[in-house]
NUDO-513961 format. One record per atom (N, C-alpha, C): residue in three letters; x, y, z. Coordinates in pm, whole numbers, plus 50000, padded with zeros to 5 digits. Example, Ala and Ser with C-alpha at 12.3 -4.5 7.8 and 13.67 -1.06 7.14 Angstrom:
<recs>
Ala513194943150780 Ala512304955050780 Ala513204967050780 Ser512854977550708 Ser513674989450714 Ser512905000350787 
</recs>
This chain:
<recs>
Unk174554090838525 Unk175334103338520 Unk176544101838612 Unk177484106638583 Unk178764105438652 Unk179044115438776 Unk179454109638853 Unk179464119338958 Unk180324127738979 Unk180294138638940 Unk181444148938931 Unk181404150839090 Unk182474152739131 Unk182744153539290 Unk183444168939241 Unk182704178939312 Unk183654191339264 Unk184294195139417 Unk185674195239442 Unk186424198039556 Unk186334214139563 Unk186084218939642 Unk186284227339696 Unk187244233639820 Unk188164241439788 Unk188774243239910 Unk188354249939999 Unk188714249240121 Unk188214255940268 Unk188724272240200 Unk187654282540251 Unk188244292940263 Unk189454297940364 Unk190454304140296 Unk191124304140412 Unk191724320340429 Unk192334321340546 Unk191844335840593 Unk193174339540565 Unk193504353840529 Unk194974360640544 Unk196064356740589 Unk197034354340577 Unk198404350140623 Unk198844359140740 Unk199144359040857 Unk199164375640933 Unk200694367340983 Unk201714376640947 Unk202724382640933 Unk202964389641071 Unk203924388441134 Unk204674394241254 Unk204904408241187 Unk205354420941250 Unk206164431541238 Unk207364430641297 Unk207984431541225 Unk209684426941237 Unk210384431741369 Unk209994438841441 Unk210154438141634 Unk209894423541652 Unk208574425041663 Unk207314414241722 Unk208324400441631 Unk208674401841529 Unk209704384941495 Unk210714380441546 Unk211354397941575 Unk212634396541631 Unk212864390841781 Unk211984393941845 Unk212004392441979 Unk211284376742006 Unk210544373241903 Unk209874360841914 Unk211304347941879 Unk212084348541755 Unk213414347141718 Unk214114343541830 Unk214024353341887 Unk215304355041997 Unk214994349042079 Unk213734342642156 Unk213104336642295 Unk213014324442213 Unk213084320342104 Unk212594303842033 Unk214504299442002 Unk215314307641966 Unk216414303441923 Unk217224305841991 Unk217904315742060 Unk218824322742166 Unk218564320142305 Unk218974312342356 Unk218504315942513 Unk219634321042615 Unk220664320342501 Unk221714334142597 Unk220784340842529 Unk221324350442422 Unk220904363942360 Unk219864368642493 Unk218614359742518 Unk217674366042595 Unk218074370242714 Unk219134361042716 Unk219314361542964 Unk220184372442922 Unk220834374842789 Unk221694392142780 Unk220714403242743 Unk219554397342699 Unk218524410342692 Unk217694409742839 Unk217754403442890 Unk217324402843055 Unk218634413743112 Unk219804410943140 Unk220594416343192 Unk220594433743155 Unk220564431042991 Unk220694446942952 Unk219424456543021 Unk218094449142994 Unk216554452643072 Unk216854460243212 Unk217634450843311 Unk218174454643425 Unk218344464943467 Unk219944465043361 Unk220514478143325 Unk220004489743326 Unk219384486943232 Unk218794502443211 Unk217574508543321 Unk216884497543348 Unk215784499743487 Unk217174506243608 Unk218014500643649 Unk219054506343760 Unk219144519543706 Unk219614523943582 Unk220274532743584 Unk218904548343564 Unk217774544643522 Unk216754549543502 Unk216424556443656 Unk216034543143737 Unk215554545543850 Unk216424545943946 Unk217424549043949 Unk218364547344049 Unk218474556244168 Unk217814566344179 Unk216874575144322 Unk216084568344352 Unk215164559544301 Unk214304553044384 Unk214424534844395 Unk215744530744366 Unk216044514744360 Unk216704520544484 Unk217724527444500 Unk219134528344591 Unk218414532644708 Unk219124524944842 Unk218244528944942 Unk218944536445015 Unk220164542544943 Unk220624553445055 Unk221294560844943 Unk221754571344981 Unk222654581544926 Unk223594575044833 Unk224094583944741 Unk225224575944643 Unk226704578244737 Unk226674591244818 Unk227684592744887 Unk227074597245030 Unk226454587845077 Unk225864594745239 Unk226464582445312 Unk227284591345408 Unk228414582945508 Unk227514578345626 Unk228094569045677 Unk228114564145827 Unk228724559345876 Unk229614567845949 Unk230914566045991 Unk231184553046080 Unk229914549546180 Unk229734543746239 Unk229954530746202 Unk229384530946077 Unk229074514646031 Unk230404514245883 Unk231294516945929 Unk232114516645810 Unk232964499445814 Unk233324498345681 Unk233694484045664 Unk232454473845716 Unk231134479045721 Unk229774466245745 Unk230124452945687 Unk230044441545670 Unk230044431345604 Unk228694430145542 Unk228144422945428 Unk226904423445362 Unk225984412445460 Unk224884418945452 Unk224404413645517 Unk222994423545587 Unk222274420545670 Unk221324428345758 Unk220704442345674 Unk221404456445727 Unk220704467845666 Unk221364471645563 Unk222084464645526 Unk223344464145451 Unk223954455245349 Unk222764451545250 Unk222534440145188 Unk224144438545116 Unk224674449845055 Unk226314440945015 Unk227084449745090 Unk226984449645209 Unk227854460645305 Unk228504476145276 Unk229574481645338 Unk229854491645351 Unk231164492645306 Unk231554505045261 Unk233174504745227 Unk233794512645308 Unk235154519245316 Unk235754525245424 Unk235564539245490 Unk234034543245400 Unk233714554645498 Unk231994555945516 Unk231984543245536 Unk230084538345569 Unk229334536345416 Unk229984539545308 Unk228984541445188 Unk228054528845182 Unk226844528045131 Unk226514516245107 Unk226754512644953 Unk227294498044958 Unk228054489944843 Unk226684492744739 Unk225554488844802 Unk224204487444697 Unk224034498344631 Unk223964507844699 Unk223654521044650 Unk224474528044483 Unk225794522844574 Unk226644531444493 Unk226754518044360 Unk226654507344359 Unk226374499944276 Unk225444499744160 Unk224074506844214 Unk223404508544177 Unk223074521944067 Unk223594532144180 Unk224364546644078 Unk225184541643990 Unk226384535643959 Unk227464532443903 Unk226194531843752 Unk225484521243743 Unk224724518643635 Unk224484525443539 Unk224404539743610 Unk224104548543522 Unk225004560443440 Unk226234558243519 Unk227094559243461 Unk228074548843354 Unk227424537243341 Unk227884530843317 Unk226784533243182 Unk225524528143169 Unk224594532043071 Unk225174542642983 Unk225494560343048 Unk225094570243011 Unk226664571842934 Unk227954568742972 Unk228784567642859 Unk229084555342745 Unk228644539442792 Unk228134531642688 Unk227204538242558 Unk225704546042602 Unk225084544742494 Unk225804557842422 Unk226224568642504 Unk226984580742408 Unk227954577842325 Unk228744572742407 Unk229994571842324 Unk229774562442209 Unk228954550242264 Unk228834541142146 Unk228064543142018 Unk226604556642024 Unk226504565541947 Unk227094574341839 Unk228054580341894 Unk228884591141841 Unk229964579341730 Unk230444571641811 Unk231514564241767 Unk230924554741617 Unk229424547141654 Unk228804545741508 Unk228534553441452 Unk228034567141478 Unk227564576041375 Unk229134582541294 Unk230224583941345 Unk231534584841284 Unk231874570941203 Unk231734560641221 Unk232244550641149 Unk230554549641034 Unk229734552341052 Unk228754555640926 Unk229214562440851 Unk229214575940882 Unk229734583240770 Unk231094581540703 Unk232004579640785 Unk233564573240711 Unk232444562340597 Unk232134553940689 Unk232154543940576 Unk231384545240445 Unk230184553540502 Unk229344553740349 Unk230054561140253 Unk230944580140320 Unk231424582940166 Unk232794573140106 Unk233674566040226 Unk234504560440151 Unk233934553840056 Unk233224541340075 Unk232754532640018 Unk231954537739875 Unk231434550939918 Unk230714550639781 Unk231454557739682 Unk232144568139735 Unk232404578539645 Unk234274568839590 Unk234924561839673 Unk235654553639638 Unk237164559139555 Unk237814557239501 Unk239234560539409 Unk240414562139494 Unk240624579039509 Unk241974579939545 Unk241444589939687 Unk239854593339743 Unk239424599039873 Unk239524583639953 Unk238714573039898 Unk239004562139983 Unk240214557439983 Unk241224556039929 Unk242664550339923 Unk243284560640062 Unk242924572240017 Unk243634581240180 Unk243264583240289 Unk241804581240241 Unk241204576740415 Unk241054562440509 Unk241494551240411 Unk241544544440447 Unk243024536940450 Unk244224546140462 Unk245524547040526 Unk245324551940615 Unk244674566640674 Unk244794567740762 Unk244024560140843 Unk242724551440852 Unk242714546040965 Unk242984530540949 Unk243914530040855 Unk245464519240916 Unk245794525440970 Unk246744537640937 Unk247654542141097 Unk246904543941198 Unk245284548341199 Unk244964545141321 Unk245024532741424 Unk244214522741339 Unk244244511241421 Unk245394504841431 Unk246344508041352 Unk248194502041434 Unk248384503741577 Unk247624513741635 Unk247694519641777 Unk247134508841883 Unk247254507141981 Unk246634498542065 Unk245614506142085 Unk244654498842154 Unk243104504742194 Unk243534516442303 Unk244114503442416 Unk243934513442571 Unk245504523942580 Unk246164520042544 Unk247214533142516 Unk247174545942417 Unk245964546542369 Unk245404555842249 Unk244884563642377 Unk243764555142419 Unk242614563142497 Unk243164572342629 Unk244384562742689 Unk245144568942811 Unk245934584642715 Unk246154588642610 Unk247154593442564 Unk245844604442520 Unk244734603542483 Unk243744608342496 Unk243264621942593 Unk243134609842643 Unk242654614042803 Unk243134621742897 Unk244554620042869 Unk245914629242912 Unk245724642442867 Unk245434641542766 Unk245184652242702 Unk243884662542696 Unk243054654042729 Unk242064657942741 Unk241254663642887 Unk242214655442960 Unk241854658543091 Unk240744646943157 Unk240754645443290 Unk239364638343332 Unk237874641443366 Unk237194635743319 Unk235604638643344 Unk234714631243258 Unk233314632943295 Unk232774622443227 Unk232714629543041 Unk232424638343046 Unk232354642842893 Unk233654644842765 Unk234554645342847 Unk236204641142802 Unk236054628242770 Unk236024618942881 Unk235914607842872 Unk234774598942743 Unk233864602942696 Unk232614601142591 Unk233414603442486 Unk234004616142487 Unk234244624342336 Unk235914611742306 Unk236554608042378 Unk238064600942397 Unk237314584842330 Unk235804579742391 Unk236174567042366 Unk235084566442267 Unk234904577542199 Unk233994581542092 Unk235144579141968 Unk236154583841946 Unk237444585541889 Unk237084569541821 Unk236764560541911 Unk237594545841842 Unk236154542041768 Unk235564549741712 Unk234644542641583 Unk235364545441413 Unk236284556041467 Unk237044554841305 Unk237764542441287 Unk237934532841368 Unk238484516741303 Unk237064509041229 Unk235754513041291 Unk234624505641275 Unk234514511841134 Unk234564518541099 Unk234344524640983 Unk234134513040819 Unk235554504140886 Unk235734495640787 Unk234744482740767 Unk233464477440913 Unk232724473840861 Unk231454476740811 Unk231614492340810 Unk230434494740687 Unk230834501540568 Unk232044495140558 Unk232264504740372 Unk232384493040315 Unk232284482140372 Unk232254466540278 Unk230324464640226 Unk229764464740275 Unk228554464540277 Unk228164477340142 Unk228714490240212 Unk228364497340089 Unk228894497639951 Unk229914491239934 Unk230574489139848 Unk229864481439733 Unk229404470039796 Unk228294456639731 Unk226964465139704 Unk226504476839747 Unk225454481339740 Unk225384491439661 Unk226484499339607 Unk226564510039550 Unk226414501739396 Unk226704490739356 Unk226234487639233 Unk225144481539226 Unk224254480939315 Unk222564476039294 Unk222304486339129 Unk220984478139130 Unk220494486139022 Unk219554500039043 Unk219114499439144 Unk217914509839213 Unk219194518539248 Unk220534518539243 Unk221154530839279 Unk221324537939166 Unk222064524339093 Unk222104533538954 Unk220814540438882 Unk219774537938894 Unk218824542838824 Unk218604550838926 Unk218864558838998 Unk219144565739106 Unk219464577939044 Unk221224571739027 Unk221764579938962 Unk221264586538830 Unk220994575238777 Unk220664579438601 Unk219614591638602 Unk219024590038669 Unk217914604438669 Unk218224615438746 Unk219524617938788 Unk219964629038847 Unk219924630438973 Unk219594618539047 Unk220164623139229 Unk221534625339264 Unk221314633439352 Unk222544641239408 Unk223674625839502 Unk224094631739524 Unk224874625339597 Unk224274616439730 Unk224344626939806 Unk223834630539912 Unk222524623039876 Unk221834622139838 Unk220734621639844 Unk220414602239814 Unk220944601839760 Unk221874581739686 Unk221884575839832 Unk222914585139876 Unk223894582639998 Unk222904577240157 Unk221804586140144 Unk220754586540275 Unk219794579040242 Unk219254581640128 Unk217894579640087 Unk218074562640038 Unk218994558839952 Unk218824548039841 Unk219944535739943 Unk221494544039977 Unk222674531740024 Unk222694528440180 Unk221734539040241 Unk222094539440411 Unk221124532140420 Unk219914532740455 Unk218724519340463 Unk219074507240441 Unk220204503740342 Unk220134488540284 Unk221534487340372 Unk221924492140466 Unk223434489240547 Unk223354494240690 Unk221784490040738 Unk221304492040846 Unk221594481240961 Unk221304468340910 Unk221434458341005 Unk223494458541047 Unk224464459740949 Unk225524459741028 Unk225584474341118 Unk225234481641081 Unk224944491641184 Unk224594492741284 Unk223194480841321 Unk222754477141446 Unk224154471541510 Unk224374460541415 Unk225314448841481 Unk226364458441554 Unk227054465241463 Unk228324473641514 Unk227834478541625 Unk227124485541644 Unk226654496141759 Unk226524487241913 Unk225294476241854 Unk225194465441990 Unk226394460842019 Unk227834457741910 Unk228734446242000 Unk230064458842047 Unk229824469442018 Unk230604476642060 Unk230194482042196 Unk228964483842270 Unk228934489642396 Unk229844482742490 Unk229244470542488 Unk230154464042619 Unk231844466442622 Unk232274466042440 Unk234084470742465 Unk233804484142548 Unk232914494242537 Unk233304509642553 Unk233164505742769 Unk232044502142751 Unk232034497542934 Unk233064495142981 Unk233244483042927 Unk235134475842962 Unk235954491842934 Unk236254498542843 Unk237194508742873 Unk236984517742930 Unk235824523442941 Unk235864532043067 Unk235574527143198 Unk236064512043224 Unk236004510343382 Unk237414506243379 Unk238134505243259 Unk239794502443263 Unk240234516743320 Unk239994527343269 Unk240414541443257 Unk240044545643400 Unk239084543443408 Unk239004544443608 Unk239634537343719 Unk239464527343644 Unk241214516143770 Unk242244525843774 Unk242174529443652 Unk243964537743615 Unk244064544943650 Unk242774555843721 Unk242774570643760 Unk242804582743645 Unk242354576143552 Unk242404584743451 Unk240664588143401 Unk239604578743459 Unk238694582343413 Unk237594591343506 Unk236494589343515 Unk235654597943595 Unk236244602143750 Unk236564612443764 Unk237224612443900 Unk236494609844038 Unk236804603044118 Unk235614603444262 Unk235474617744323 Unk234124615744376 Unk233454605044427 Unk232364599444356 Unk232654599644246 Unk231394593044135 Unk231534582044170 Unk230094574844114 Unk230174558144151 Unk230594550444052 Unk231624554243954 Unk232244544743906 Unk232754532443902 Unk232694520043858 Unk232404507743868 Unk233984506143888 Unk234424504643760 Unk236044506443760 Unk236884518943861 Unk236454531643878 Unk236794537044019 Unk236884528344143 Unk235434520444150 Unk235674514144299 Unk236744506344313 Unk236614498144209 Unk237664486944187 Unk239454492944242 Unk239524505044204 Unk241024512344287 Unk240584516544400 Unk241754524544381 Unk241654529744526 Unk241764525144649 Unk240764528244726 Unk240684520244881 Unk240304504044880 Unk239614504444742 Unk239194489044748 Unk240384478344786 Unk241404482844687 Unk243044475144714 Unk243374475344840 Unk243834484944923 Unk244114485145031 Unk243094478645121 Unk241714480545087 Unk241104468045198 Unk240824457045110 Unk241484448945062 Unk241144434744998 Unk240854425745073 Unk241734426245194 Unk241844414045274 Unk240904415445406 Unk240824426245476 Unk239854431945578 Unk238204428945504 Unk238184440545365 Unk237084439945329 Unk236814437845171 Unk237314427245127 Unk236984417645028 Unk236214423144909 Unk234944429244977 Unk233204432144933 Unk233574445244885 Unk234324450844871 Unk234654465244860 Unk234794463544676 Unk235614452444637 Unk235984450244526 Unk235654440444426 Unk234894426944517 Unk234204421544422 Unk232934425544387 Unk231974432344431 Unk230704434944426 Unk230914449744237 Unk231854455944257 Unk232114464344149 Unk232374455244036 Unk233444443944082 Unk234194434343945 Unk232514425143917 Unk231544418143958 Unk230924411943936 Unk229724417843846 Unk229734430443874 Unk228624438243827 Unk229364444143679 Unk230614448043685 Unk230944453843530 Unk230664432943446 Unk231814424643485 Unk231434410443440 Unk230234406543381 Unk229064409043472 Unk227744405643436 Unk227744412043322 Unk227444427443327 Unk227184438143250 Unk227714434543092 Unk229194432643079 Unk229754427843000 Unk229344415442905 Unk229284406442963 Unk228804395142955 Unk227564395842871 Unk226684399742935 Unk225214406342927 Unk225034408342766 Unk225444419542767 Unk225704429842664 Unk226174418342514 Unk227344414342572 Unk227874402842438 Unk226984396142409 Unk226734389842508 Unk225774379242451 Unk224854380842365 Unk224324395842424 Unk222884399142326 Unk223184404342204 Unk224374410842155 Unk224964415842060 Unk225304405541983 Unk225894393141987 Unk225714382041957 Unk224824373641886 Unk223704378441969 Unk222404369841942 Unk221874384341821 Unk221794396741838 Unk221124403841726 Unk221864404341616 Unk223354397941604 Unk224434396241472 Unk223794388141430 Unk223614374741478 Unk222884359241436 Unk221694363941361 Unk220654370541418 Unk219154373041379 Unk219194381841240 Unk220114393141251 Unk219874405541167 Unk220694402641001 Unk221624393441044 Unk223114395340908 Unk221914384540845 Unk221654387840749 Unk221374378340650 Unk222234369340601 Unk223614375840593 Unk224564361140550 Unk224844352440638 Unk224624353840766 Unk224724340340795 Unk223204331040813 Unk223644319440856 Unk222104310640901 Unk221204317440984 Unk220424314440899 Unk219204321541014 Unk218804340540995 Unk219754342440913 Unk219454358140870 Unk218044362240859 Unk217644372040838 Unk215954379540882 Unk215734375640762 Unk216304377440650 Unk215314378540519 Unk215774364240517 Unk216214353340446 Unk216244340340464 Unk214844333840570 Unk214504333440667 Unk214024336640806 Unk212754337440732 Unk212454348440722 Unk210914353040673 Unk210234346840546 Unk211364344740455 Unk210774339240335 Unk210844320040379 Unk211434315840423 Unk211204302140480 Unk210124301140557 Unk209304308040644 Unk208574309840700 Unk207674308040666 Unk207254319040568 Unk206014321240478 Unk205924309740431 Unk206854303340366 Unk206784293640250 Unk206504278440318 Unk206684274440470 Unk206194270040521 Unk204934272140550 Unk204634282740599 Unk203334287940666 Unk202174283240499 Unk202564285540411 Unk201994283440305 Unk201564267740280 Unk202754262940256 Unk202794244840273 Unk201754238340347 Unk201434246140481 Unk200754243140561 Unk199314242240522 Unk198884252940463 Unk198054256940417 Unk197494249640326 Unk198354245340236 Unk198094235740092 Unk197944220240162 Unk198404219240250 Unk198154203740293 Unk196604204640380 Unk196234215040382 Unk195124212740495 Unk194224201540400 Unk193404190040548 Unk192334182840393 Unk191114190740385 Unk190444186640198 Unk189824196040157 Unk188664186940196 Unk187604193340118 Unk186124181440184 Unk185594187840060 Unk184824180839987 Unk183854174939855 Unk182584185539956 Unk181954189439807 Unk180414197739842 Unk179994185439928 Unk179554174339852 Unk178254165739937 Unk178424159940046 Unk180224165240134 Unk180504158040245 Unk180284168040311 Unk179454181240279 Unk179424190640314 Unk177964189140366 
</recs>
């Protein structure tokens, strides 16, 4: 009798699949190792600006007259400026002003360049032809002579200041009406349409979900510009007025006049927006790389290579015969 050898394969157990956080962040620590030291930095961030009554070891504005111009050092880890403040402290406050008009403004400013973009893009003809002259004539404007002309107008403070650098998401507008544009002729819209959805309803339900990831992107690589301008607008005296701990505030003012006496007055503000900056790009950077599907390495590309490996794997395992069993 012939020996039928019947192979049997190993049972094998479920495929278990990341949840697309849990990939993203795994992604980012296997491929990025800026992206991460900018999601380290941003982490920071937000811990300073969170806890910043109980990081700061003194007052945001509690003097000591005594110890004014300190050098860093002793009780006084980055010293004192010209009326005892401590550098740490107010460094530390700054954060959160620095956080609290980054994530607003950079909010407001995507949620304005969403909506520009989805009805241009979808509804399209001769509403998009005029809305999208006017923000050509917008963006003909320079950035920081818009915002100063703004601001003038608007007056100084921190909520002037939000609503002014909120203004510059009508240029962003234009990278999400490209996206919707390509999406408004899927087929799941049109059959959308064909059965009578509203507009509105296309618009939220069916075209905004599928034009999510440049949305992230926009939002993440725009904070750090809005940081950078509202610590430009405070050099200038045009933004948060003192004695707030404004990053770009410190940077004027008295800092200039003591450059040479006290040095620490002005780099400790410039190093901390830098980082911050820096920070921020990088990681915005690294979630463009991860999220855009069109380029290398995109999420959906990403996942289905994955699997299809993870599978391969699977099919090569060796099998074993009943009687080796």
């Amino acid at each position: 009798m012939a020996e039928v050898a019947g192979r049997i394969e190993e049972p094998l157990g479920p495929i278990r699949r990341r949840t697309g956080v849990a990939d993203f962040f795994v992604r980012l620590l296997r491929e990025k190792p800026l992206g991460t030291a900018g999601a380290v930095i941003v982490v920071i961030l937000i811990i300073c600006a969170i806890f910043a009554d109980i990081l700061a070891p003194y007052g945001v504005n509690e003097p000591h007259p005594l110890e004014r111009l300190t050098p860093p050092g002793g009780q006084y880890l980055l010293g004192t400026d010209n009326i005892g403040r401590d550098m740490l402290s107010r460094i530390i406050y700054g954060a959160r002003i620095s956080l609290v008009v980054g994530l607003s403004a950079t909010s407001i400013a995507t949620l304005i360049s969403l909506l520009l973009g989805l009805t241009t893009g979808y509804i399209g003809g001769k509403f998009d032809l005029v809305v999208q002259r006017f923000v050509d004539a917008w963006m003909c404007f320079p950035g920081l002579i818009l915002l100063i002309l703004l601001v003038s107008v608007l007056g100084a403070g921190l909520w002037q200041m939000i609503f002014a650098l909120s203004l510059m998401g009508i240029g962003g507008s234009r990278s999400i009406r490209g996206p919707v544009m390509a999406v408004r002729n899927e087929a799941y819209v049109e059959a959308a349409r064909s059965v009578g959805a509203s507009t509105w309803r296309i618009l939220f339900k069916h075209v905004m979900p599928n034009v999510m990831a440049p949305t992230i992107i926009l939002f993440t690589t725009r904070i750090p510009g809005i940081i950078l301008s509202e610590a430009s607008l405070s050099f200038l005296g045009l933004g948060i007025p003192p004695p707030a701990p404004s990053w770009g505030g410190m940077l004027s003012g008295t800092a200039r006049f003591f450059m040479i006496k006290a040095p620490w007055m002005a780099l400790w503000p410039g190093i901390a927006i830098s980082v911050v900056v820096y920070g921020i790009n990088v990681f915005g950077d690294a979630v463009r790389d991860l999220l855009d599907p069109r380029l290398r390495g995109g999420v959906g590309r990403y996942s289905g290579a994955r699997l299809a490996r993870r599978r391969a794997e699977v099919a090569d395992r060796p099998r074993t015969s009943q009687r080796d069993r």
